[in-house]
GUVODREN-420387 format. One line per 2 residues: number of its first residue (from 1); their letters; for each residue x, y, z of N, C-alpha, C, O, CB. Coordinates in steps of 0.001 Angstrom, whole numbers, plus 500000, padded with zeros to 6 digits. Glycine has a CB too. Example, Ala and Ser with C-alpha at 12.3 -4.5 7.8 and 13.67 -1.06 7.14 Angstrom:
<sites>
1	as	513190:494310:507800:512300:495500:507800:513200:496700:507800:514236:496681:508465:511308:495527:509046 ~ 512850:497750:507080:513670:498940:507140:512900:500030:507870:513409:501138:508039:514084:499402:505725
</sites>
This chain:
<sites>
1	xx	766037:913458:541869:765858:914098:543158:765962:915619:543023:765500:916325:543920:766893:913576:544162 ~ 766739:916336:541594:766913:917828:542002:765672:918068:542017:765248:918509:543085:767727:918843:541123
3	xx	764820:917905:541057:763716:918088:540183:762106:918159:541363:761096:918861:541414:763798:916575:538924 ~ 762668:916991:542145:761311:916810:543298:762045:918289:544369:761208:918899:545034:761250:914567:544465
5	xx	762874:918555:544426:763658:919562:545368:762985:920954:544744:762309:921701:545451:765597:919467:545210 ~ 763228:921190:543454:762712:922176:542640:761758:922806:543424:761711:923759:544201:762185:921707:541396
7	xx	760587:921485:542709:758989:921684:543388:758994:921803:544809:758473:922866:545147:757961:920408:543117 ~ 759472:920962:545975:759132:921482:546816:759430:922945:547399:758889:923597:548292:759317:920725:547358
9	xx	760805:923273:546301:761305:925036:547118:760193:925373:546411:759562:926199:547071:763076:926177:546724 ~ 759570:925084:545216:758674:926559:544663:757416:926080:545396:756500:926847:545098:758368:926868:542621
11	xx	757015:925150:546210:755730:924993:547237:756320:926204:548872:755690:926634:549838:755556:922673:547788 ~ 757176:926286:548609:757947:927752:549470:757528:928650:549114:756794:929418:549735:759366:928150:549391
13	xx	758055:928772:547623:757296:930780:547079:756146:930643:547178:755633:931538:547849:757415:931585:545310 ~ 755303:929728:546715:754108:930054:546391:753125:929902:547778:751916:929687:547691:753727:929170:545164
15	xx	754040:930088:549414:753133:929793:550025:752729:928718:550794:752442:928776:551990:752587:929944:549459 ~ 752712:927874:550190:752120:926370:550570:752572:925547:551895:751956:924718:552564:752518:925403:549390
17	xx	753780:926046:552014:754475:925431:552815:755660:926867:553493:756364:927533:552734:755143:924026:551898 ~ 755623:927038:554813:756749:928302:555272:757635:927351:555863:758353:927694:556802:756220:929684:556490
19	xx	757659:926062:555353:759069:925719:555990:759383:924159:556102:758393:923484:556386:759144:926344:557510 ~ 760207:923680:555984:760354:922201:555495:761819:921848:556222:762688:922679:556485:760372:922031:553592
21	xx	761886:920248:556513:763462:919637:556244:762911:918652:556349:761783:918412:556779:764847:919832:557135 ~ 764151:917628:555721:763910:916039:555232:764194:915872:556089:764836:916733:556692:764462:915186:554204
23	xx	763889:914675:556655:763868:913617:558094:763861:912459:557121:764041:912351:555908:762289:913660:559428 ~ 763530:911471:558317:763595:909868:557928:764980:909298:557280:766020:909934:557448:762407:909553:556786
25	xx	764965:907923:556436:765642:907763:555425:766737:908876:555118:767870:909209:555465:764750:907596:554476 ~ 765899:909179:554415:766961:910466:553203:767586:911018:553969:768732:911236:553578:766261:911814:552229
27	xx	767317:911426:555100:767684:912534:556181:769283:911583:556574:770482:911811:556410:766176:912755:557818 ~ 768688:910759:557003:770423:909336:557102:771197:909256:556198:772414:909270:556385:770237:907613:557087
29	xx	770731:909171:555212:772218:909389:553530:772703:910478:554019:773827:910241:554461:771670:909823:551427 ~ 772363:911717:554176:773431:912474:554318:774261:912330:555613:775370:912854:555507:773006:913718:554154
31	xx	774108:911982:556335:774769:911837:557809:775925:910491:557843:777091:910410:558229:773366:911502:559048 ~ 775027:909580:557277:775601:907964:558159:775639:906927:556562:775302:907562:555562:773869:907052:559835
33	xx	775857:906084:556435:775607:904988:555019:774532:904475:555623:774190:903977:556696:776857:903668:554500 ~ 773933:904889:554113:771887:904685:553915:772023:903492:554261:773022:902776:554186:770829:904818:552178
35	xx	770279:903116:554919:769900:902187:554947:768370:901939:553822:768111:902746:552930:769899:902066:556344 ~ 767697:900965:554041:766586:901059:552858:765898:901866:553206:765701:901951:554418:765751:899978:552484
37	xx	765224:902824:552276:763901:903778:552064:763586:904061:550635:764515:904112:549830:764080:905228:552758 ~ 762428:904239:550272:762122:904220:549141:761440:905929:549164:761533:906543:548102:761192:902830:548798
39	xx	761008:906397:549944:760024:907522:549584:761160:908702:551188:761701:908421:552257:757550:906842:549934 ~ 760921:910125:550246:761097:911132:551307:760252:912115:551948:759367:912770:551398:761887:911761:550966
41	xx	760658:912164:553339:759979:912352:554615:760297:913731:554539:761476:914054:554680:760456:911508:555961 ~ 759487:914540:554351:759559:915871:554941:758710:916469:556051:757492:916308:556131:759403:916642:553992
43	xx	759270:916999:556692:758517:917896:558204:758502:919068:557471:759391:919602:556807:759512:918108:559966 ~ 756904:919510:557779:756406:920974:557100:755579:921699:558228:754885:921363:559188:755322:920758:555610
45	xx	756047:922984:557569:755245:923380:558384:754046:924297:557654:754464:925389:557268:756043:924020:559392 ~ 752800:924071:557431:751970:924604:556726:751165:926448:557213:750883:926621:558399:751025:923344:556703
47	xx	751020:927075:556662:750478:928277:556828:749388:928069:557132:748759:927188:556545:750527:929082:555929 ~ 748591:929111:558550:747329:928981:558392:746486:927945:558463:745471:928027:557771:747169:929336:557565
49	xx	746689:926714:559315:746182:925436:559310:744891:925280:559460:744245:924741:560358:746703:924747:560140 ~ 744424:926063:558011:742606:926196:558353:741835:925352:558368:740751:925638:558877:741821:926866:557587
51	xx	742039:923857:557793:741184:923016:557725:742109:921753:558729:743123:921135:558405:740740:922758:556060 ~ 741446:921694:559799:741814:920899:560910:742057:919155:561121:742712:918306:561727:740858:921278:561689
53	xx	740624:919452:559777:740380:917784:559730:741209:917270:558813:741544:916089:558903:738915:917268:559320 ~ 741917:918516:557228:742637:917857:556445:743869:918926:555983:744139:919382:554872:741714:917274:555329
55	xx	744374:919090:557038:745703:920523:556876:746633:920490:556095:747517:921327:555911:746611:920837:558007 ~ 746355:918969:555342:746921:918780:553960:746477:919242:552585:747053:919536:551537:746960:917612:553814
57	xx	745587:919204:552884:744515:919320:551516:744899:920462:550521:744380:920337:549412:742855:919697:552017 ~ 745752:921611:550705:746336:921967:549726:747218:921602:548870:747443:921743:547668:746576:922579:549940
59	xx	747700:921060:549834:749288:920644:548376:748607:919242:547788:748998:918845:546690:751607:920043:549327 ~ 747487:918413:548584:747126:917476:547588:746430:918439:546663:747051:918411:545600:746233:916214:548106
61	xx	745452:919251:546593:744929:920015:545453:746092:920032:544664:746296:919173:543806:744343:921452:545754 ~ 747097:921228:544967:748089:921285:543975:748913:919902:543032:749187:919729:541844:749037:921996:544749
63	xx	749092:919131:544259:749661:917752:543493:748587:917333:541613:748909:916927:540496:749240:916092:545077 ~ 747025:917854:542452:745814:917017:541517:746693:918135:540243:747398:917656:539354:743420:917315:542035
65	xx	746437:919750:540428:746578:920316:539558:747403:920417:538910:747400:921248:538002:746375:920948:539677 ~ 748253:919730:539108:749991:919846:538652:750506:918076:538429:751623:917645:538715:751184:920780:540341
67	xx	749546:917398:537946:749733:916290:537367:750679:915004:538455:751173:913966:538015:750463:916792:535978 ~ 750713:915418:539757:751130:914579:540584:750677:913932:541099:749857:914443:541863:751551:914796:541154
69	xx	750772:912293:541167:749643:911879:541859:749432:911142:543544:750492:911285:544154:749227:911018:540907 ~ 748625:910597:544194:749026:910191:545514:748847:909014:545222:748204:908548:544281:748376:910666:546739
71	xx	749650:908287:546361:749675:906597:546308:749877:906980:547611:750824:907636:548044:750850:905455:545369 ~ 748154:906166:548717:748539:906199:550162:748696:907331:550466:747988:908240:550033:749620:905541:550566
73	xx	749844:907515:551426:749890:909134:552196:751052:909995:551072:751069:911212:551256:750735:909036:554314 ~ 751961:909491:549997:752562:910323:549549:751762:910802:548550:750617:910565:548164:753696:909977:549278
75	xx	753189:911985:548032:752766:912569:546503:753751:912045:545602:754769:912646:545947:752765:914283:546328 ~ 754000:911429:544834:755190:911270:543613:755425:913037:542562:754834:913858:541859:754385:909663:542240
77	xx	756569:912734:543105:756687:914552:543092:758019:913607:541798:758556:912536:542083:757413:916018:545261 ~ 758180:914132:540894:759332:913678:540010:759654:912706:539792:760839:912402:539655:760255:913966:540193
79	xx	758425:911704:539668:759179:910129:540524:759446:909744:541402:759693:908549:541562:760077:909694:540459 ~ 759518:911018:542713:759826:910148:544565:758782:910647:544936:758327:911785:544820:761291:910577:545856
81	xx	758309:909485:545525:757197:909779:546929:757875:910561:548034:758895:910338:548686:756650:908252:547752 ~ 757018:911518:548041:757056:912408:549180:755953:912590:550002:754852:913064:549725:757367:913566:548808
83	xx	756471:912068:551253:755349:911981:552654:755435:913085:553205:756605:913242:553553:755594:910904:553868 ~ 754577:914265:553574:754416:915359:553960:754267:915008:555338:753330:914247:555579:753447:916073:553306
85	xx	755110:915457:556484:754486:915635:557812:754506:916570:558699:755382:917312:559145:754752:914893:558429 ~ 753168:916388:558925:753071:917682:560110:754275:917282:561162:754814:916206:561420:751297:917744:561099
87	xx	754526:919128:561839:755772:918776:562581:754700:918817:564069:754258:919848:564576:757381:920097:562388 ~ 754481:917541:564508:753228:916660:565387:753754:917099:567031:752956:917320:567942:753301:914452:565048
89	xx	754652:917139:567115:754761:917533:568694:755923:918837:568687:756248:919592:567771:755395:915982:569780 ~ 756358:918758:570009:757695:920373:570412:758530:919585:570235:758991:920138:569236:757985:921382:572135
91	xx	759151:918720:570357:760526:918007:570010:760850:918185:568387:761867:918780:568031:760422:916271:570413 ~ 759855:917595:567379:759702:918067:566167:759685:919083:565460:760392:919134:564453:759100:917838:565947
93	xx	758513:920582:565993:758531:921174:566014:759875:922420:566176:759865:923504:565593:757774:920821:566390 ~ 760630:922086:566817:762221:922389:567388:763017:922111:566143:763393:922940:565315:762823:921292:568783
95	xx	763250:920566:566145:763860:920161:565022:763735:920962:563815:764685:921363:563144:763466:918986:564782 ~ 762675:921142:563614:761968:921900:561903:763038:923471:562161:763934:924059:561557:759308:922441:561910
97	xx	762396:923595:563207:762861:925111:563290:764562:925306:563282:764873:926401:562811:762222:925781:564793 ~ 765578:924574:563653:766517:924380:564030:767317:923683:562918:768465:923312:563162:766338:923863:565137
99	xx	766794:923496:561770:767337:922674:560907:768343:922957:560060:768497:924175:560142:766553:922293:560304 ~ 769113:922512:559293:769961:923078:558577:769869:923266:556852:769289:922369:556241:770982:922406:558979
101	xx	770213:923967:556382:770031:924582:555006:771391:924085:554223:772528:924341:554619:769871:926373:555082 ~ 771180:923585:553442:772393:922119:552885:771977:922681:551063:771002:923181:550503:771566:919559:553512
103	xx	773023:922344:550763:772920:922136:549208:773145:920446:548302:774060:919624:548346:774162:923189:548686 ~ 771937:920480:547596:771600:918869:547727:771178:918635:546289:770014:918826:545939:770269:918395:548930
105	xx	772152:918211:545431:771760:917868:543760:771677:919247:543320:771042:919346:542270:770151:916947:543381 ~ 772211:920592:543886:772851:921887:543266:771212:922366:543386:770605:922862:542437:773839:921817:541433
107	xx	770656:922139:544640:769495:922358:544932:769635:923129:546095:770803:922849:546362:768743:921256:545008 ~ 769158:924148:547259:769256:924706:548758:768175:923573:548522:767664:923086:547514:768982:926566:549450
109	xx	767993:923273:550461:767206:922443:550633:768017:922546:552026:769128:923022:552258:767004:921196:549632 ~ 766805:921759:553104:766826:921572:554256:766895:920447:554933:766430:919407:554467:766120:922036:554551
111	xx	767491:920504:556139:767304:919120:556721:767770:919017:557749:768907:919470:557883:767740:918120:556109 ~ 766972:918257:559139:767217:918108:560066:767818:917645:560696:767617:916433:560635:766836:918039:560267
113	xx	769133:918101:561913:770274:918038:562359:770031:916809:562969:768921:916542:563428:770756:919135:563109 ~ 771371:915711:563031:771724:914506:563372:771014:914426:565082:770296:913648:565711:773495:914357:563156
115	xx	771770:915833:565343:771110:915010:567092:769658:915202:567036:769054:914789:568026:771691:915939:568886 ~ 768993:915712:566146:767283:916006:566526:766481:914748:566081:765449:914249:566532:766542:917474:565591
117	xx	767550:914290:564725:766703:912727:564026:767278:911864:565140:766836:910755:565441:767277:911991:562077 ~ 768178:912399:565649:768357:910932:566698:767240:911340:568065:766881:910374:568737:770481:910702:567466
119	xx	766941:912111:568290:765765:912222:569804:764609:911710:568870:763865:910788:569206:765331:914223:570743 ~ 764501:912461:567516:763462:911911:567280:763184:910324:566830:762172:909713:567172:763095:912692:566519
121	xx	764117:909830:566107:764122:908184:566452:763836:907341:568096:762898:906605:568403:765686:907768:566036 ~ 764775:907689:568761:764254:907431:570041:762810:907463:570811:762186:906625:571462:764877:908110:570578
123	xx	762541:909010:570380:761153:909334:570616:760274:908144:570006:759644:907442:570797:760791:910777:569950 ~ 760213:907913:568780:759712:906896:568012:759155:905830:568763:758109:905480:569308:760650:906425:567188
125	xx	760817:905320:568457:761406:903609:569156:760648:902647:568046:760263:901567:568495:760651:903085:571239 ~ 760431:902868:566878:759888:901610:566057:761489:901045:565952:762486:901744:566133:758907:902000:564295
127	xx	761473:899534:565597:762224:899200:564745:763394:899444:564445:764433:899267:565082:761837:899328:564090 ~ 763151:899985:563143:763741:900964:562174:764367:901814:562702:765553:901918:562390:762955:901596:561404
129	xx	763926:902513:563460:764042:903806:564249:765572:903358:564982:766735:903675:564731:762521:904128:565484 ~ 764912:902426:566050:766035:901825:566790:767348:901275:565916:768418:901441:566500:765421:900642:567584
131	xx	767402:900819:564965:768883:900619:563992:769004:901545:563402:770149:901549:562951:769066:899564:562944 ~ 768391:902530:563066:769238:903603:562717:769910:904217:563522:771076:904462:563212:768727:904414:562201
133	xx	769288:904751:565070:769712:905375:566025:771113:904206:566452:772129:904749:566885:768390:905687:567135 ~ 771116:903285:566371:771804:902566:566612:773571:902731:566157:774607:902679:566820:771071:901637:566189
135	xx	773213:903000:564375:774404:903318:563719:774315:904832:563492:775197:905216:562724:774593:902489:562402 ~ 773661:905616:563850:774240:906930:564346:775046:907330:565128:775964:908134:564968:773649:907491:564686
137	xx	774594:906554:566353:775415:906304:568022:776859:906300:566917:777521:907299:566639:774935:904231:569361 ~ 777110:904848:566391:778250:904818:566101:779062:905251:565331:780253:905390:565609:778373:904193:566052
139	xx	778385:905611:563925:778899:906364:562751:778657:907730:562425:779261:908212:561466:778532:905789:561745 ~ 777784:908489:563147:777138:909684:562438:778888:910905:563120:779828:910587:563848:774847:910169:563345
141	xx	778732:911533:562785:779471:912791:563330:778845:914151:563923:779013:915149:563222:780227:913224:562273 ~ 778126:914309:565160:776970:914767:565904:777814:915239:567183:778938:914906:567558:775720:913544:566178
143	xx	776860:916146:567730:777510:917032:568549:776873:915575:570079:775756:915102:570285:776740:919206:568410 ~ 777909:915390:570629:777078:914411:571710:776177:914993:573017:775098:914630:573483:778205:913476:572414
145	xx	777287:916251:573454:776637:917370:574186:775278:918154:574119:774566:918409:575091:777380:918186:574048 ~ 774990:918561:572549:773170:918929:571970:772567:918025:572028:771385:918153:572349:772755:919361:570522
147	xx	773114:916685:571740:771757:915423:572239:771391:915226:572913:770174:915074:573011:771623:914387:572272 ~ 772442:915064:574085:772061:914965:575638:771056:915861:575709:769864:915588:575566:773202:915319:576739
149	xx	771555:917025:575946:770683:918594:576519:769463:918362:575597:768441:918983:575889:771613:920487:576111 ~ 769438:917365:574281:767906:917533:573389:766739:916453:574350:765587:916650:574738:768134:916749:571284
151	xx	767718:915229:574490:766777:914259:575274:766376:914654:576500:765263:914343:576923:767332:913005:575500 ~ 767378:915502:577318:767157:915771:578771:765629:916469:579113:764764:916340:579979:768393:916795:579262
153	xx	765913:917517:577539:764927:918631:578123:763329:918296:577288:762361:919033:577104:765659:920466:577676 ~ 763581:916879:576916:762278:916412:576293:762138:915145:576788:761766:914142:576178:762208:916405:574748
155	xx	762564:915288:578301:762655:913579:578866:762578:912366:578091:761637:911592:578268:761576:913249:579747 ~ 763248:912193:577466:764041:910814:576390:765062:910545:577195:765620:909505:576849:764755:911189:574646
157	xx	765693:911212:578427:766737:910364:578475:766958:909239:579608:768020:908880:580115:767740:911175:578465 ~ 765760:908824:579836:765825:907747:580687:765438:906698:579880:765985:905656:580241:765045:907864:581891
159	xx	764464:906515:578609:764463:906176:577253:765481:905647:576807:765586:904505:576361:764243:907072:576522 ~ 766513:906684:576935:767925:906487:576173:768840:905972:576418:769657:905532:575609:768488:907261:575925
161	xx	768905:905909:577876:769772:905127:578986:769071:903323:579229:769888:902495:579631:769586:906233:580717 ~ 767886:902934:579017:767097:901762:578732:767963:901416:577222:768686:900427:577100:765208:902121:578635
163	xx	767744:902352:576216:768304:902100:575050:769898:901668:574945:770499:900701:574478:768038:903240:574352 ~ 770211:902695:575514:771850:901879:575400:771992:900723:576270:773017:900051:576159:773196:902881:575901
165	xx	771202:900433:577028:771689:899445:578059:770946:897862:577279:771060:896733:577758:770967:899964:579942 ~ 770447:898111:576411:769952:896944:575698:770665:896663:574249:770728:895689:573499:768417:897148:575511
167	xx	771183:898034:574231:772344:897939:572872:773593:897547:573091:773949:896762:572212:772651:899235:572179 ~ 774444:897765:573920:775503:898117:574155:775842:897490:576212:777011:897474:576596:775413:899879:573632
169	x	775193:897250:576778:775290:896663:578391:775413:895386:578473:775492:894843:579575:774106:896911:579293
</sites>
């Protein structure tokens, strides 16, 4: 994992990317006891999103040129699949921006704060989504006050109030 961390800070210098944090999975090891994931989720935010139809298409170039290859939507960056995602709406968008700067395998690296993966799980509502948010509620250590005010002001929280009342009522 330092090694895929490496590459993605030097997809920082070189440009490619002005800004990143892990979500999903990975984003839960540090917070709460993992659940299964195999590949890491990063929210990026790309420079210049000149090509509309494929605003990826650089770092897959780079992946081609730099011996990495894709399987599906990731890149195997060191051995981990890494799913690049656009940060797709303002709730996300927020999150990215708002994220925290962590030291991770003696790596800086980023990653998005407990109450934002929890609006954004909610936001979701797959599954998955829902048991994680589930044992966040109960295990994570999160400000409860920034969640509220995160769901309120991105109307999730009538969402959220359905949610607990099917978890927990």
């Amino acid at each position: 994992m330092r090694k895929t961390l490496e590459k993605i800070n030097n997809l920082l210098k070189m440009g490619l990317i002005t800004n990143y944090a892990i979500a999903g999975g990975m984003a839960q090891f540090y917070y709460i006891e993992p659940s299964v994931t195999y590949d890491l989720d990063l929210i990026v935010h790309i420079p210049n999103e000149e090509n509309v139809l494929n605003p990826l298409s650089n770092l897959y170039a780079w992946a081609t040129r730099n011996g990495y290859p894709s399987e599906n939507e990731h890149i195997i960056i060191e051995g981990i699949p890494v799913q690049f995602l656009l940060a797709y709406n303002n709730l996300v968008k927020e999150a990215l921006k708002n994220s925290n700067q962590i030291r991770l395998y003696e790596e800086v690296t980023y990653i998005l704060k407990p109450e934002y993966l929890m609006a954004i799980m909610l936001q979701t509502g797959r599954l998955s989504d829902k048991e994680r948010l589930s044992k966040f509620l109960i295990d994570a250590d999160y400000d409860k006050e920034k969640f509220l005010e995160i769901i309120k002001r991105f109307d999730l929280y009538e969402l959220y109030q359905k949610f607990s009342g099917e978890k927990y009522g």
